[in-house]
N, C-alpha and C positions, 0 to 999 in steps of 0.2 A: 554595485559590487558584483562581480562574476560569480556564479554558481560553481562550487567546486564539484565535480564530477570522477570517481572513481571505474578505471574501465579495465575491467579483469577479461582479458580475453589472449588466448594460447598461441592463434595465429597472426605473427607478424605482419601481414600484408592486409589484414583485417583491421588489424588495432591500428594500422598508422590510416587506413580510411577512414576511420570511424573517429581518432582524435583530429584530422585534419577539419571533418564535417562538425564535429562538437565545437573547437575553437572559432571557426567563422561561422558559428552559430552564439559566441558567448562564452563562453563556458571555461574554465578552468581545470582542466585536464591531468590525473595524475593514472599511473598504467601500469596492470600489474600482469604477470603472465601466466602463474599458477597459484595455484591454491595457498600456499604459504608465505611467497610475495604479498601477496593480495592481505594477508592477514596480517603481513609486517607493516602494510601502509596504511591501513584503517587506525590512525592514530588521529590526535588533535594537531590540528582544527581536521573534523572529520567532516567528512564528504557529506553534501548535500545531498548526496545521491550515487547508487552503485549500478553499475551495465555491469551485470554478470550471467559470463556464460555458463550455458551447462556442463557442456564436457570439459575437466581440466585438468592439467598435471596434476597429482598430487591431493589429487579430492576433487567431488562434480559442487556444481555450481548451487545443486540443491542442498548438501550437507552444508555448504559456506554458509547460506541462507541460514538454514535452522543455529545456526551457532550464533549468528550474529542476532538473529531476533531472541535469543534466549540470554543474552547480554547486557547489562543495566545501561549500558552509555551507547550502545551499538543496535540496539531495537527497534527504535522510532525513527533509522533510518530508510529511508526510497530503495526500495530494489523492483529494477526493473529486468527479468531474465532473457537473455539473448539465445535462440538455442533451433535448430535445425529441426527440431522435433515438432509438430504438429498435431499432434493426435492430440482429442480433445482431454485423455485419459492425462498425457504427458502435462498438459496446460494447466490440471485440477491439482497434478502432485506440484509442481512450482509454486501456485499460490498458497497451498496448505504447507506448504514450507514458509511461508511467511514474504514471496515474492507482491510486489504491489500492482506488477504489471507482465506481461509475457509478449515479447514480439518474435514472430517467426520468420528465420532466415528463406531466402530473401528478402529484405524490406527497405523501402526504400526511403531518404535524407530525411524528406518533409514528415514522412508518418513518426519517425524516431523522435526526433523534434517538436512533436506535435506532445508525444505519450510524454514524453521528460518534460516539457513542460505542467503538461497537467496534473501528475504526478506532483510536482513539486507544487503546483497552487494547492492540491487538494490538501499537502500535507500542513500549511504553511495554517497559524493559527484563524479562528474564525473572526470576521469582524466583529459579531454582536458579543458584548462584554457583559449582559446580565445572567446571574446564577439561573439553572434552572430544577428545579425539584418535581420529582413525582415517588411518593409512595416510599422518600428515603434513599431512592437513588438520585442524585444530586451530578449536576455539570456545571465545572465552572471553567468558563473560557479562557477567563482574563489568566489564571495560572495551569491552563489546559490538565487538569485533574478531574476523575471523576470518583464518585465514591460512593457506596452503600450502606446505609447507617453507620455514615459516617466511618468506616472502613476503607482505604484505598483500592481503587480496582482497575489492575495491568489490563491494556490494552492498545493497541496498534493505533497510527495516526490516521489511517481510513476507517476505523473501525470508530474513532474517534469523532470525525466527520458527521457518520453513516449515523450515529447514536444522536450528535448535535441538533440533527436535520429531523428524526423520528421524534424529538422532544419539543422541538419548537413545530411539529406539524403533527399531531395527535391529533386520535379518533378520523383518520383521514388515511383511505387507501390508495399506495401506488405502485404502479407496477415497475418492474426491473428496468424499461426504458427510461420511464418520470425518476428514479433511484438516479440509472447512471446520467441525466441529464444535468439534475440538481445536487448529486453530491459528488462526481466524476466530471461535469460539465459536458457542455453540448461540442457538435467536433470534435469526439475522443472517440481511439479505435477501441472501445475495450468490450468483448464481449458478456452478452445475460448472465453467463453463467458465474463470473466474475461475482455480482452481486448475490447471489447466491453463497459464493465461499468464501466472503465477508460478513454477511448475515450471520452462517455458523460459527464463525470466530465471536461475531458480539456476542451472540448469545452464549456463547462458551465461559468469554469473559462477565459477565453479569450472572451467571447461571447461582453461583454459590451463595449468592443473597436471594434469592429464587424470584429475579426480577426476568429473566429471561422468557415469562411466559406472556408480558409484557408487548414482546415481538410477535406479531402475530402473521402468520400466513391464510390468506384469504386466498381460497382454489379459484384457479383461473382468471382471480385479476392481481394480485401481489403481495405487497405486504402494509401491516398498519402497527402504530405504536396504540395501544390502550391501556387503560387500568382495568377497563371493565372486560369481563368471560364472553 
């Protein structure tokens, strides 16, 4: 079945390269051109996945972000941001809007296609199907739920991943590249810092059961899951 694919972008000569390169890649392509389009089309069956740019009529690509990850049905969708912008400051504010991925204009077929895929495997549920427990924070794959005594606890589909991978590999340190190898996969353009402002989000998310100290930053080689101080 084709990937249905939402592509929110302003410039027409843009968007018809970009849906021509999607489609003889796969993909099922629906296209919106500003900010309010874009939010008329986010309906069911909702998009596997969103290309949205930053700058757009009618609202930037980073507000759309925040609206939609703050959404019950519209959250645990893939945004991947398209945007001219480069600075690495520019790159921090997209993902902490709740972006999954950041490619920067110029970029070229095969990388695009590279990141939407991986993006979509990351998000796509885990094989291993056994519950896992520490300390009352609890993962269950099989109905991708996580929860803290037994409390539900919101959280993103890489952050989801990222949590998966620290509970089945505890008391064991890895750095940002061993992270995006094994929960991003290998062949993926995504920069260190990336892992970084997913870490903060988990821990954001877990913090109110005060499992977030759990997450631990080892200086100068990465991060580890423990129970123990």
């Amino acid at each position: 079945m084709s990937r249905r694919v939402l592509l929110v972008e302003d410039e027409a000569p843009i968007r018809e390269m970009l849906r021509f390169i999607l489609e003889q890649s796969g993909f099922d392509v629906t296209e919106a051109e500003d900010f309010d389009v874009a939010l008329e089309k986010i309906k069911e069956p909702y998009p596997d996945l969103i290309l949205l740019d930053w700058m757009l009529p009618g609202g930037s690509g980073v507000q759309l972000a925040k609206r939609l990850k703050q959404h019950e049905y519209t959250r645990d969708i893939p945004i991947i941001m398209l945007t001219a912008r480069g600075e690495e400051e520019d790159k921090v504010r997209g993902l902490d809007a709740g972006a999954d991925d950041y490619v920067t204009k110029p970029f070229s077929p095969k990388e695009l296609i590279a990141r939407m895929k991986a993006v979509i495997r990351r998000v796509a549920p885990t094989s291993s199907e056994e519950m896992i427990e520490f300390n009352g924070l609890r993962l269950d794959p099989v109905s991708h739920r996580v929860t803290a005594f037994e409390r539900p606890v919101d959280m993103g589909p890489t952050e989801f991943k990222l949590l998966h991978f620290f509970m089945t590999h505890s008391e064991r340190v890895y750095s940002r590249e061993q992270l995006l190898d094994n929960v991003w996969g290998t062949n993926v353009y995504v920069e260190d810092r990336t892992v970084d402002v997913h870490i903060r989000r988990l821990r954001k998310a877990i913090s109110e059961s005060n499992h977030d100290g759990m997450i631990q930053t080892v200086r100068g080689a990465g991060y580890r899951f423990s129970t123990k101080l």
